[in-house]
DSSP file (Angstrom, degrees, kcal/mol; ACC not computed):
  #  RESIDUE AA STRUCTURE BP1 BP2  ACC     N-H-->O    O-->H-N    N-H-->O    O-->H-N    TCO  KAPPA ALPHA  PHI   PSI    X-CA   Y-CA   Z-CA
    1    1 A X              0   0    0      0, 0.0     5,-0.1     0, 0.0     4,-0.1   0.000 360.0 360.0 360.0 -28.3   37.0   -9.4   -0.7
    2    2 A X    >>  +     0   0    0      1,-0.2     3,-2.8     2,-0.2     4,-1.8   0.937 360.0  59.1 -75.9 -51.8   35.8   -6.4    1.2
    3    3 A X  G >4 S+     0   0    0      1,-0.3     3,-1.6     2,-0.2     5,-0.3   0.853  97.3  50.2 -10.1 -94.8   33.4   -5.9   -1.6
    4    4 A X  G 34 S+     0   0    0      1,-0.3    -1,-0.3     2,-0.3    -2,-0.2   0.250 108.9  54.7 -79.6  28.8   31.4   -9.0   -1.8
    5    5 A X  G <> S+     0   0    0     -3,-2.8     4,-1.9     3,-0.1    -1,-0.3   0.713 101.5  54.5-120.8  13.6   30.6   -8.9    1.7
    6    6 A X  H <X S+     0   0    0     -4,-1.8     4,-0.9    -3,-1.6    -2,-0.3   0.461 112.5  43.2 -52.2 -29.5   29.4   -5.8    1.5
    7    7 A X  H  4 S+     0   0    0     -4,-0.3    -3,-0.1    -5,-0.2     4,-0.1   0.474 110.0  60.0 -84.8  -6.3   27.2   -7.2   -1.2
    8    8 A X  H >4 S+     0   0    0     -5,-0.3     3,-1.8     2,-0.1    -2,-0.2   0.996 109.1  42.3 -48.3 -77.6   26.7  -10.1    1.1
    9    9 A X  H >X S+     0   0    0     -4,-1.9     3,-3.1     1,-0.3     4,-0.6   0.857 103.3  69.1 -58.0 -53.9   25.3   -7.8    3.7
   10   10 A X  T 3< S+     0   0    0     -4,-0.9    -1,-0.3     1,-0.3    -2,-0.1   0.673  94.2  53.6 -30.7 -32.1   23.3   -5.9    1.4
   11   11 A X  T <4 S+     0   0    0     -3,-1.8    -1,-0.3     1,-0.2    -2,-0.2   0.233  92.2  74.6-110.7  28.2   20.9   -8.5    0.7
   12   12 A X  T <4 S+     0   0    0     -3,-3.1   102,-0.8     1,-0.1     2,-0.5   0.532 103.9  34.2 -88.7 -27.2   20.1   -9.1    4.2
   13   13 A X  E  <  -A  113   0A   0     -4,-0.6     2,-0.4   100,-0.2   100,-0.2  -0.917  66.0-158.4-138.9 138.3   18.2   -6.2    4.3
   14   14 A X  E     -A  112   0A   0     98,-0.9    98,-1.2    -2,-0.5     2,-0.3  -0.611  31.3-107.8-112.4 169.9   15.7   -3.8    2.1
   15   15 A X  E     +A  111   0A   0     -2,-0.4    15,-2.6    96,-0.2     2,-0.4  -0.532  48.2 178.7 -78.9 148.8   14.5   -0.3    1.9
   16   16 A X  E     -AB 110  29A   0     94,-1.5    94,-1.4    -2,-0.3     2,-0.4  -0.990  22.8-120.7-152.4 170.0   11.0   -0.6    3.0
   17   17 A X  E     -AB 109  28A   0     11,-4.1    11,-1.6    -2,-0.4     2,-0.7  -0.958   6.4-158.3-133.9  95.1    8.1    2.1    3.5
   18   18 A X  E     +AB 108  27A   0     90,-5.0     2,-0.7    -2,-0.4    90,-0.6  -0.818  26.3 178.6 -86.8 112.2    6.1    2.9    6.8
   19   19 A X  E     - B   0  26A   0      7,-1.0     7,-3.0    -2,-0.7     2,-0.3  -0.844  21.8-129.9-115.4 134.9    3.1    4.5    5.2
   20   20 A X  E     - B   0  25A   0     -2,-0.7    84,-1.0     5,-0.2     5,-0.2  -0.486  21.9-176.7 -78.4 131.4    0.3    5.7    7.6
   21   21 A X        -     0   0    0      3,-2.2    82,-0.1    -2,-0.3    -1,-0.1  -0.183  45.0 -96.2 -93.0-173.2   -3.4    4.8    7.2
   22   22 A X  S    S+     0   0    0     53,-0.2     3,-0.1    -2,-0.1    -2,-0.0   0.670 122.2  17.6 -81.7 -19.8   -6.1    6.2    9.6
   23   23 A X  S    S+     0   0    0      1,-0.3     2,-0.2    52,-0.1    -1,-0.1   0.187 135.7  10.5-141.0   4.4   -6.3    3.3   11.8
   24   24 A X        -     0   0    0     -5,-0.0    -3,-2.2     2,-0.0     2,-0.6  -0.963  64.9-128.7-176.8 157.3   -2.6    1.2   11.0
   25   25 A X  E     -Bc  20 138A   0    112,-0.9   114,-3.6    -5,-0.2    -5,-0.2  -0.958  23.4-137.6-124.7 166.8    0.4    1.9    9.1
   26   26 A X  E     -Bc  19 139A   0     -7,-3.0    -7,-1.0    -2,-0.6     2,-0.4  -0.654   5.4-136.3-102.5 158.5    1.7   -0.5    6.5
   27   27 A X  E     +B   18   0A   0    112,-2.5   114,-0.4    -2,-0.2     2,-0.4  -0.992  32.7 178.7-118.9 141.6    5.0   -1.5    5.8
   28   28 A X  E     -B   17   0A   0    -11,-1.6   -11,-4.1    -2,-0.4     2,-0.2  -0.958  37.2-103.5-128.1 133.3    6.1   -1.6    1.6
   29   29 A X  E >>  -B   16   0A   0     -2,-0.4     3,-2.4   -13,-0.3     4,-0.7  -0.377  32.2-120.6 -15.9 107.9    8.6   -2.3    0.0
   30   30 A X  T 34 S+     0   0    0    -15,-2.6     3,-0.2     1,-0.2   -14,-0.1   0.747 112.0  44.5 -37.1 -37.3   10.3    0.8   -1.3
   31   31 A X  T 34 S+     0   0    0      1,-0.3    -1,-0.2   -16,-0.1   -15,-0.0   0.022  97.1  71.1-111.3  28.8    9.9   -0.3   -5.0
   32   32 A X  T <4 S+     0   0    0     -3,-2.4    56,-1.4    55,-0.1     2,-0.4   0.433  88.4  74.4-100.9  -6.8    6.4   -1.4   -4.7
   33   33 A X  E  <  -F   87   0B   0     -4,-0.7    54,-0.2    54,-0.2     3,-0.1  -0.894  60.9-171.6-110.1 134.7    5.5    2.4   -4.4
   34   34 A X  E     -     0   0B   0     52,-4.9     2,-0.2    -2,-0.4    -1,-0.2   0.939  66.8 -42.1 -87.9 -50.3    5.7    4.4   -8.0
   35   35 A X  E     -     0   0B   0     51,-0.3    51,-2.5     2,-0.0     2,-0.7  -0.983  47.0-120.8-167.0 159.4    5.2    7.9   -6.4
   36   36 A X  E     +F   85   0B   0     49,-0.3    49,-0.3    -2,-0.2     2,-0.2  -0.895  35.4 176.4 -86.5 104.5    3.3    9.8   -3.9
   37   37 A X  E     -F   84   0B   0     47,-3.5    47,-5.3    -2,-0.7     2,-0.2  -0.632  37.4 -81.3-138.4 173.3    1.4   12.7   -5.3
   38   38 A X  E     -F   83   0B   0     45,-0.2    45,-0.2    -2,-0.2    -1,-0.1  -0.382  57.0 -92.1 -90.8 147.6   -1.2   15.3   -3.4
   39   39 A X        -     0   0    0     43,-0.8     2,-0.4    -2,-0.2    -1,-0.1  -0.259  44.7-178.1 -55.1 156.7   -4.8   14.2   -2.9
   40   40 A X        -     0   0    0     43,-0.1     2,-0.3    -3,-0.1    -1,-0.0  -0.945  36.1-102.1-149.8 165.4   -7.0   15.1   -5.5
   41   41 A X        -     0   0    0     -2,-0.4     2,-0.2     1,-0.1    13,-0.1  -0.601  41.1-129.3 -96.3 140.0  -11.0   14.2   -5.3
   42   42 A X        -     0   0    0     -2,-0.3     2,-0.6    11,-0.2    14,-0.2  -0.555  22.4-104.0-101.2 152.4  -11.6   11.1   -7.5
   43   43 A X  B     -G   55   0B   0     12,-4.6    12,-1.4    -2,-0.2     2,-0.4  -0.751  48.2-147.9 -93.5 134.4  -14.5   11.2  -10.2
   44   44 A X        -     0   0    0     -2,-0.6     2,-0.2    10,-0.3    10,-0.1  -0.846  16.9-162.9-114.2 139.6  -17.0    9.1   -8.3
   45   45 A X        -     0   0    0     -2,-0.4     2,-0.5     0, 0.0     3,-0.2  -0.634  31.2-107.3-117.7 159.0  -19.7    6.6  -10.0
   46   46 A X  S    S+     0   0    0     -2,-0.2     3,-0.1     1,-0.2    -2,-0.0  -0.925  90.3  30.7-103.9 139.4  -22.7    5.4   -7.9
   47   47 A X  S    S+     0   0    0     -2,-0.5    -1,-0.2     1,-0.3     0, 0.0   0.162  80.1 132.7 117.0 -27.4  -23.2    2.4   -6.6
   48   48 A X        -     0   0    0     -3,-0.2    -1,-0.3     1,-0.2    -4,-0.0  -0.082  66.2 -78.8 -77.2 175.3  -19.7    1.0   -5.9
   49   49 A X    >   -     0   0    0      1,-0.1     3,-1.6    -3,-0.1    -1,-0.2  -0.166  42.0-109.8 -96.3 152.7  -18.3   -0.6   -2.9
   50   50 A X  T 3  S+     0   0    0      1,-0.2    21,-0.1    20,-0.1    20,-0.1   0.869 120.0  51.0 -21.6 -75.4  -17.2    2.0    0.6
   51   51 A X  T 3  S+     0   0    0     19,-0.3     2,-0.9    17,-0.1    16,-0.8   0.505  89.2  81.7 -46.7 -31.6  -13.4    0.9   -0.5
   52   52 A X  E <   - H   0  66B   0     -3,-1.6    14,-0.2    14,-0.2    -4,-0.1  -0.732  64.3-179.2 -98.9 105.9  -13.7    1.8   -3.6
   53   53 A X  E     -     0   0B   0     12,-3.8     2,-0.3    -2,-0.9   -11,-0.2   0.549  46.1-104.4 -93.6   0.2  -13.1    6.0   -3.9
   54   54 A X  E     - H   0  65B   0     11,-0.8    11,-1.7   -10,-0.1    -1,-0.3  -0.827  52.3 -49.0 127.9-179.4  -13.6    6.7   -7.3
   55   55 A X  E     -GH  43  64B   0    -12,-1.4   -12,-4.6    -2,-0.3     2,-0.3  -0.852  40.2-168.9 -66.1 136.2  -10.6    7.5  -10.3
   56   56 A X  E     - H   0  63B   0      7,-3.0     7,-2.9    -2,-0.2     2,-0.4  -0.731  25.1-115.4-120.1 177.2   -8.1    9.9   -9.9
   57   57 A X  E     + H   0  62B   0     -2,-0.3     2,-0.4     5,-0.2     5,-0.2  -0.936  32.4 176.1-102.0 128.2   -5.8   11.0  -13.1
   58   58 A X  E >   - H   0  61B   0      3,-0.7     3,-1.2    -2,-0.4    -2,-0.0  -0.999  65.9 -34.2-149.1 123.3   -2.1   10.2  -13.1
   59   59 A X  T 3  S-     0   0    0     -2,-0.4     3,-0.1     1,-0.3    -2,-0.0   0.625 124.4 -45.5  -3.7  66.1    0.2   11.0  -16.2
   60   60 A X  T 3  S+     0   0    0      1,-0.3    -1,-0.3     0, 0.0     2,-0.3   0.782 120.0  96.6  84.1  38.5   -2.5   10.3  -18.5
   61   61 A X  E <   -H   58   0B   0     -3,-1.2    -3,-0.7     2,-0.0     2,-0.4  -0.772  67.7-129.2-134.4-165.8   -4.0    7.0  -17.1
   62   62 A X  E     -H   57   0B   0     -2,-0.3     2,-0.4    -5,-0.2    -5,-0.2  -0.928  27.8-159.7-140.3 136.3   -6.9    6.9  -14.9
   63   63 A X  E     -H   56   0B   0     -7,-2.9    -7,-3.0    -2,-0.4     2,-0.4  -0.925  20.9-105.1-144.3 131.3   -6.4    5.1  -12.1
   64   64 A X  E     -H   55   0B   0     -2,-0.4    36,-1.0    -9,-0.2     2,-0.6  -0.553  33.2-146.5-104.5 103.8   -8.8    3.0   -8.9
   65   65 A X  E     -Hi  54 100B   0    -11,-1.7   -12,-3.8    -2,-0.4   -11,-0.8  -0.536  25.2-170.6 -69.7 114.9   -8.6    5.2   -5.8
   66   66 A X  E     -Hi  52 101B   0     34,-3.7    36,-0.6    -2,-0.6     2,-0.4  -0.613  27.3-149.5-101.7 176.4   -8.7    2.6   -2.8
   67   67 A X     >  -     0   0    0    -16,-0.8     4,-0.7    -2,-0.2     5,-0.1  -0.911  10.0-164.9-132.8 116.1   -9.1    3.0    0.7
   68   68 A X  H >> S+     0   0    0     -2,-0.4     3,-1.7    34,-0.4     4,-1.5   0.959  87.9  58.9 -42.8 -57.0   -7.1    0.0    2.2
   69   69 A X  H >4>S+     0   0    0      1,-0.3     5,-4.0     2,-0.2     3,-1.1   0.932 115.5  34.6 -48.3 -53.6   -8.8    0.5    5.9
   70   70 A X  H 345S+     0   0    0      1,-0.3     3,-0.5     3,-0.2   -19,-0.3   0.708 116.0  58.2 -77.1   4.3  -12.7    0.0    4.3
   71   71 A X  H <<5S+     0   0    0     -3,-1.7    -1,-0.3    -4,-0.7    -2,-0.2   0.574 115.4  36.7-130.0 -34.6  -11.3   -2.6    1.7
   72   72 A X  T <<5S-     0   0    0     -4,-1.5    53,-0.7    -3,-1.1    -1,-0.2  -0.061 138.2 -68.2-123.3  36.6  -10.0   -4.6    4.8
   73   73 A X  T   5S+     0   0    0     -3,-0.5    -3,-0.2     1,-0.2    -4,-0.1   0.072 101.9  92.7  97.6  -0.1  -12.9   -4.1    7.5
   74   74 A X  S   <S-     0   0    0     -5,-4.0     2,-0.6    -6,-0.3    -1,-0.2   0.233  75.0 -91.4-114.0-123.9  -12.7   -0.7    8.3
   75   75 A X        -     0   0    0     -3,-0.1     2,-0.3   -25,-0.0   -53,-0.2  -0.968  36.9-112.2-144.7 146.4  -14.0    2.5    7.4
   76   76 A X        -     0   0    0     -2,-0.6     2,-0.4    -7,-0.2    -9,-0.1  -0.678  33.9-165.9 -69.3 132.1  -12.6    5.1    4.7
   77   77 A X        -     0   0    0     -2,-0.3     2,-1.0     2,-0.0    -8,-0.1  -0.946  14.5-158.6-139.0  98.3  -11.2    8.3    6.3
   78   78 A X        -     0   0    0     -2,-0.4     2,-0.5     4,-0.1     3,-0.1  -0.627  27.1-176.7 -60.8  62.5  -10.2   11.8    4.4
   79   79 A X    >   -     0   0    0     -2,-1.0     3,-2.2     2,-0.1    26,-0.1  -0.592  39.5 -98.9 -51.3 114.3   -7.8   13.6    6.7
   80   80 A X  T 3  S+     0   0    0     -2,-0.5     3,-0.1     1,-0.3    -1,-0.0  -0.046 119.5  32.1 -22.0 148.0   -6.4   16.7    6.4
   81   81 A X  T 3  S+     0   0    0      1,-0.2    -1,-0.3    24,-0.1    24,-0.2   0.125  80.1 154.2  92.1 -57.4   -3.1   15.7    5.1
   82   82 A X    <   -     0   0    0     -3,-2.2   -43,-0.8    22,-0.1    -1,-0.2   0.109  17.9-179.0 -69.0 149.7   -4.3   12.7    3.2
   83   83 A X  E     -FJ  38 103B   0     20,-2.5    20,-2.6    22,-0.2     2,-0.5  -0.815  23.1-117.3-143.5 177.6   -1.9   12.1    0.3
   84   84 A X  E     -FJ  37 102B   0    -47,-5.3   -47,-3.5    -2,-0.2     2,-0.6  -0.978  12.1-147.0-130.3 146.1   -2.2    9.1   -2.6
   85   85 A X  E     -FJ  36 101B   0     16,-1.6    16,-4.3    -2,-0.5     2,-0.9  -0.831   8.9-145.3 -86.4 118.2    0.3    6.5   -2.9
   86   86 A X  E     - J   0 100B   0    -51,-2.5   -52,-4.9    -2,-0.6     2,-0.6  -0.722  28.6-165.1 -91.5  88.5    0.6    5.4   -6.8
   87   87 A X  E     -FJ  33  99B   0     12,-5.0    12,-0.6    -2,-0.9     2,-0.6  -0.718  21.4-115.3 -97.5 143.2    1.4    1.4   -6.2
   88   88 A X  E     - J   0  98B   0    -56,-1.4    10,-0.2    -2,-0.6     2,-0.2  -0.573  38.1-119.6 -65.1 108.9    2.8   -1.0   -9.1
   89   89 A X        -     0   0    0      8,-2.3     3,-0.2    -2,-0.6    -1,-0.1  -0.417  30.2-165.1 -57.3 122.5    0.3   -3.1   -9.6
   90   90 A X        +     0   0    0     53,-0.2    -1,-0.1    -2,-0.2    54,-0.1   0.520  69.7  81.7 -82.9 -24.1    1.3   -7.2   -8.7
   91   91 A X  S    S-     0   0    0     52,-0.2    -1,-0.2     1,-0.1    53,-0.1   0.770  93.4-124.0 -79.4 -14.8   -1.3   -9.4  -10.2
   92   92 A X        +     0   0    0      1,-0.3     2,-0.5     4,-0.2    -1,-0.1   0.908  52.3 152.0  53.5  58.5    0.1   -9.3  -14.1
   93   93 A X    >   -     0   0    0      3,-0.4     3,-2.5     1,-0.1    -1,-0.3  -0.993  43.0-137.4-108.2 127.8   -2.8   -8.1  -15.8
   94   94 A X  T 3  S+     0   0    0     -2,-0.5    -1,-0.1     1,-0.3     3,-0.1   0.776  99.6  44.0 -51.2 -49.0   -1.8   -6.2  -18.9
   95   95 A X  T 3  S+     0   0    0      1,-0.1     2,-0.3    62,-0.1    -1,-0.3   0.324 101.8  67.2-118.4  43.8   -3.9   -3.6  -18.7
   96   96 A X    <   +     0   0    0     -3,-2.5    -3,-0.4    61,-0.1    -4,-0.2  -0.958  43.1 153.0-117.2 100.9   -3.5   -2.7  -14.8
   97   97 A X        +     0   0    0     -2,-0.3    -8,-2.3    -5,-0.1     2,-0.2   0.564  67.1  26.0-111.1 -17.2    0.1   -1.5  -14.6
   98   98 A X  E     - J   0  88B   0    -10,-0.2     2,-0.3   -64,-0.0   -10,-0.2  -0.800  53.0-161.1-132.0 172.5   -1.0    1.0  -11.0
   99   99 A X  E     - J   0  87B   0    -12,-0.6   -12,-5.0    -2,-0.2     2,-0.6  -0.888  16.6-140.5-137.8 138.2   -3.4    1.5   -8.0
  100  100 A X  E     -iJ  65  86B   0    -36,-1.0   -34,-3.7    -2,-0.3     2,-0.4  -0.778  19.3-176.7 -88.9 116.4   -4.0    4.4   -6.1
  101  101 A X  E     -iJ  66  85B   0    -16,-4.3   -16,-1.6    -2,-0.6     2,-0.5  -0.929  24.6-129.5-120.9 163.0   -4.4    3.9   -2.2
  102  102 A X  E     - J   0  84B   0    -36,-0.6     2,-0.4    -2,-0.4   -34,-0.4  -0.746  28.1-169.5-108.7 144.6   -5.3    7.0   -0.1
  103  103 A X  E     - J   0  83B   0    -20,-2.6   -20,-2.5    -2,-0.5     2,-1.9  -0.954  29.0-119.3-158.4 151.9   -3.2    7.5    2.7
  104  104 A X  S    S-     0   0    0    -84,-1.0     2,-0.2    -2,-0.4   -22,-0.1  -0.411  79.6 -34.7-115.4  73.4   -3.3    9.7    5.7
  105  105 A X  S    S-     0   0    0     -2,-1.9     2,-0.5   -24,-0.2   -22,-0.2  -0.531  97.2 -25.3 135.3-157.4    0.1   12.0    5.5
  106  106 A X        -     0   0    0     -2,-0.2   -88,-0.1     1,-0.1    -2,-0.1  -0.657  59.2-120.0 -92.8 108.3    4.1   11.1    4.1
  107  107 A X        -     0   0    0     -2,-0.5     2,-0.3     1,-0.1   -88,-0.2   0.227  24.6-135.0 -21.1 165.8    5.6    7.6    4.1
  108  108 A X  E     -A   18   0A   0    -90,-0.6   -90,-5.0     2,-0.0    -1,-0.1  -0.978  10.9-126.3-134.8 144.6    8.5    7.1    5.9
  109  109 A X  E     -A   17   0A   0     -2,-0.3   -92,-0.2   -92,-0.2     2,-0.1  -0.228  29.7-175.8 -71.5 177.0   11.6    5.3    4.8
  110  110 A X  E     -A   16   0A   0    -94,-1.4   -94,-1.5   -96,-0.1     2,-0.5  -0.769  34.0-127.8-168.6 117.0   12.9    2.6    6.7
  111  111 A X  E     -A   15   0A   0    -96,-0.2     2,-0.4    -2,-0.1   -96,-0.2  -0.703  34.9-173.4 -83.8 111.0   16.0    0.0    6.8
  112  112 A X  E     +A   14   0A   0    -98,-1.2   -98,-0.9    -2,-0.5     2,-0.3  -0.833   8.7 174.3 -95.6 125.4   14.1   -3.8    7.1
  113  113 A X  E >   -A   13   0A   0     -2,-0.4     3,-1.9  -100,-0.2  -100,-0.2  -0.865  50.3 -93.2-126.9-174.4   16.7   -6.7    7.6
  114  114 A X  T 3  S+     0   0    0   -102,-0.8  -101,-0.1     1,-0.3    -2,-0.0   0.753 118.7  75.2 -60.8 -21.6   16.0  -10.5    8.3
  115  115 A X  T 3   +     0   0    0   -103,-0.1    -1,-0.3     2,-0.1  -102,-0.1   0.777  69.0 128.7 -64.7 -38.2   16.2   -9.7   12.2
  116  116 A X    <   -     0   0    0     -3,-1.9     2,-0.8     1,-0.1    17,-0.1   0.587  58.8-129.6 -34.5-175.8   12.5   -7.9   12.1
  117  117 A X  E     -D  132   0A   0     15,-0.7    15,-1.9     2,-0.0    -1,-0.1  -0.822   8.5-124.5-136.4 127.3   10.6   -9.2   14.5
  118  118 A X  E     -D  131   0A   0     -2,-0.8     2,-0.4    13,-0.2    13,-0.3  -0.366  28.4-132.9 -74.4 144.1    6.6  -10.7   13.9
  119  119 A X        -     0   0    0     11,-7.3     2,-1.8    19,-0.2    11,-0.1  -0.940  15.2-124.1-105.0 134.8    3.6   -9.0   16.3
  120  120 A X        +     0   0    0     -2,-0.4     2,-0.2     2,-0.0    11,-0.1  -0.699  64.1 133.4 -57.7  75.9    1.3  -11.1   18.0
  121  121 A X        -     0   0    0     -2,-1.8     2,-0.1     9,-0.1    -2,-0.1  -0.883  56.4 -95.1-115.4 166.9   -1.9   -9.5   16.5
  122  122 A X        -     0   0    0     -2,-0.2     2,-0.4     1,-0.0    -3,-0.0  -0.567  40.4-123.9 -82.3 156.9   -4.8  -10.0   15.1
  123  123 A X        -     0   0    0     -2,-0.1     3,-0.1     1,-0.1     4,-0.1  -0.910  13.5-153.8-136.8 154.5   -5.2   -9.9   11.8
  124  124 A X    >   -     0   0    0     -2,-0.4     3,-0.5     1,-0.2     2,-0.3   0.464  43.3 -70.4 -88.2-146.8   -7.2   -8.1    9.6
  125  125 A X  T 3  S+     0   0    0    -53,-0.7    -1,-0.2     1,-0.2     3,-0.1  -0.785 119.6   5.4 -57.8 111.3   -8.7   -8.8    5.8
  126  126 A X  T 3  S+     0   0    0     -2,-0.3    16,-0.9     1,-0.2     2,-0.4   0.836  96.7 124.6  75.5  36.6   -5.5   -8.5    2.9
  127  127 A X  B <   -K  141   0C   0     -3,-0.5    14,-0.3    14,-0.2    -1,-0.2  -0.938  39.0-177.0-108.2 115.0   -2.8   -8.1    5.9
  128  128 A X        -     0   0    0     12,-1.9     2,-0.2    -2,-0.4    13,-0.1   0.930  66.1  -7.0 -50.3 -51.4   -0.4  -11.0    5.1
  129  129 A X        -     0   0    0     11,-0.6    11,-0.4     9,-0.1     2,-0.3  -0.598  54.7-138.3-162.8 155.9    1.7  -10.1    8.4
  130  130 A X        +     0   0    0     -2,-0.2   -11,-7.3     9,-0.2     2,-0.3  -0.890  26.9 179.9-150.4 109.7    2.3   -7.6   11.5
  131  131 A X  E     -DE 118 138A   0      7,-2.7     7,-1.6    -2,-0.3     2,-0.7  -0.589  25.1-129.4-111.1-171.6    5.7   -6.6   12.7
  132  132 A X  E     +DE 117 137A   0    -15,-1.9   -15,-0.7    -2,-0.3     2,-0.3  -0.890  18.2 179.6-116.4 139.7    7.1   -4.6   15.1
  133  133 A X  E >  S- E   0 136A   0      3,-1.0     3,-2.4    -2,-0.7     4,-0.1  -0.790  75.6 -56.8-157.6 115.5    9.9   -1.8   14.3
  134  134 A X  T 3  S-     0   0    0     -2,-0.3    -1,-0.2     1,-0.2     0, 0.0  -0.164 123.1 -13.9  45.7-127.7   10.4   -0.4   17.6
  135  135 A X  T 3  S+     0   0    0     -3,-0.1    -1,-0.2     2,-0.0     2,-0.0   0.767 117.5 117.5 -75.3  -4.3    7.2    1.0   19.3
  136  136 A X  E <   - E   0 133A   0     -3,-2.4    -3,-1.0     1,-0.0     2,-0.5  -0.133  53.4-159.7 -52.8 119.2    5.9    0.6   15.5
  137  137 A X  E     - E   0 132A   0     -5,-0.2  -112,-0.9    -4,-0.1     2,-0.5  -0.978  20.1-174.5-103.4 109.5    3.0   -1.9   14.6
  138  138 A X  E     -cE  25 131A   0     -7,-1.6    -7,-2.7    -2,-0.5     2,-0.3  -0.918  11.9-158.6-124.4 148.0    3.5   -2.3   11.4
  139  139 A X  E     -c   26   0A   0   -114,-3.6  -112,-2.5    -2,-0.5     2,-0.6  -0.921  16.4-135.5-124.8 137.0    0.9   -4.6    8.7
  140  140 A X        -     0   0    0    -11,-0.4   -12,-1.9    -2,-0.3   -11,-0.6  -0.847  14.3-133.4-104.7 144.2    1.7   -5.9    5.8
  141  141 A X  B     -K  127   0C   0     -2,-0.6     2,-0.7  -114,-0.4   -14,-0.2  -0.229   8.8-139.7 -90.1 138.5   -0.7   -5.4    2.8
  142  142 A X     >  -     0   0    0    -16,-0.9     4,-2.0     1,-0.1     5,-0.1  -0.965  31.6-178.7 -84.2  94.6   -1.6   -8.8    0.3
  143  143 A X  T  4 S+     0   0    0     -2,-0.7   -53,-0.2     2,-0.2   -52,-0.2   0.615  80.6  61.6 -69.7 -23.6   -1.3   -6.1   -2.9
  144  144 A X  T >> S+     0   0    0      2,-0.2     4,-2.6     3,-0.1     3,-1.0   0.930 106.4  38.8-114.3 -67.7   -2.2   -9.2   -4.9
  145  145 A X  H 3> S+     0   0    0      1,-0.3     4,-2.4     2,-0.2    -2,-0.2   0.902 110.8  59.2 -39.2 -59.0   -5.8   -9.7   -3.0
  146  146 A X  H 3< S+     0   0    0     -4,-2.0    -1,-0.3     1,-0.2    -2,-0.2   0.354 103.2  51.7 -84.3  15.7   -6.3   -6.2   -3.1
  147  147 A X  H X> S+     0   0    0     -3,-1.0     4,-1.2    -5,-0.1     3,-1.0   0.709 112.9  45.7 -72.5 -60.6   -6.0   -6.4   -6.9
  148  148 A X  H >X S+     0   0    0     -4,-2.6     4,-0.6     1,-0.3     3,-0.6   0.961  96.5  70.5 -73.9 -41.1   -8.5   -9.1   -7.1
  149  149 A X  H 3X S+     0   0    0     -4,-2.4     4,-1.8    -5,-0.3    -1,-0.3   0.884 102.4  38.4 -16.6 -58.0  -10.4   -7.6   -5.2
  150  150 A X  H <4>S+     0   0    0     -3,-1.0     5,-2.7     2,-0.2     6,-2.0   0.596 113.9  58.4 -83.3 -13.9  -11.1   -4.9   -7.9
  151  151 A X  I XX>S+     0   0    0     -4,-1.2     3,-2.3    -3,-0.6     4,-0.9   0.978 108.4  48.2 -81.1 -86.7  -11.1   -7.8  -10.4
  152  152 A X  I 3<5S+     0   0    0     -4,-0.6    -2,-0.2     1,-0.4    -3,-0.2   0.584 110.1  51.9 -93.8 -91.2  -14.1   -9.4   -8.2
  153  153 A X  I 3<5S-     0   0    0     -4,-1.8    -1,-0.4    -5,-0.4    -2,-0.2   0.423 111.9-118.4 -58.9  -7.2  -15.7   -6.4   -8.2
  154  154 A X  I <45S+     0   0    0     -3,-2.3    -1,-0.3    -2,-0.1    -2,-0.3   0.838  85.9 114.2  90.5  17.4  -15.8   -5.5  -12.2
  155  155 A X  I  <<S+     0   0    0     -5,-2.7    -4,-0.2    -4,-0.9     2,-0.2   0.787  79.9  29.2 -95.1 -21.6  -13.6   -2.3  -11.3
  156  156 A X      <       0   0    0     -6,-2.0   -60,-0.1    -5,-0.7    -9,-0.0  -0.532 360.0 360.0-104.4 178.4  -10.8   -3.9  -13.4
  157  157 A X              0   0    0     -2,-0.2   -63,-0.1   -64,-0.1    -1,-0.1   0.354 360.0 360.0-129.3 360.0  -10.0   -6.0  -16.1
């Protein structure tokens, strides 16, 4: 019996991901992020939108370097630090399985249960949500928008 409520309790809560921007951190899902790898300068075209940083290379794919912050009203930032988050791409297009977002230093895990608590903020473009964990503002990302987003824009198919 001790068992299932111990598997009870387990699905009250997930692992979930504060990963720091320049200007906000996001909160993810633990298994919405594939892997965290060291910045590398993206092969850059001309003409494309602020948000849009170029392709980096990832075990043989090539992959659409974003910057969340200019992609949702703000301005793109390269920190010292800056690291890229490899995310599993949501929208179910066949030949988008990743996105790359740049992000300024190393996630931190984090235990999320049903208890979190919503912040009265504003919010910006492709944040579904804002919670609080502790002194933590934390926004969560529409992955799905910022898919189409690159579909809008011709950077995908």
């Amino acid at each position: 019996m001790s068992q299932a409520v111990a598997t009870t309790s387990s699905v009250n809560s997930l692992t979930g991901l504060m990963v720091p921007l320049s200007d906000r951190m996001l909160l993810l899902p633990n298994v919405a992020v594939a892997e965290l790898i060291a910045y590398r300068a993206p092969q850059v075209s001309a003409g494309m939108p602020d948000w849009f940083l170029g392709q980096i290379a990832w075990r043989d794919l090539h992959l659409p370097l974003l910057s969340f912050e200019a992609a949702s009203g703000g301005q793109a930032t390269l920190a010292a630090g800056a690291r890229v988050a490899v995310i599993n791409a949501l929208g179910g297009r066949p030949t988008v399985k990743f996105i790359a977002l740049l992000v300024q230093g190393i996630p931190r895990s984090t235990k999320v249960g049903s208890d979190l608590l919503r912040a009265d903020v504003a919010l910006a473009p492709l944040e579904l949500e804002a919670v609080s964990i502790g002194e933590e503002i934390l926004r969560i990302p529409d992955l799905i928008a910022l898919e189409q987003k690159l579909a809008d824009a011709g950077l995908i198919e």
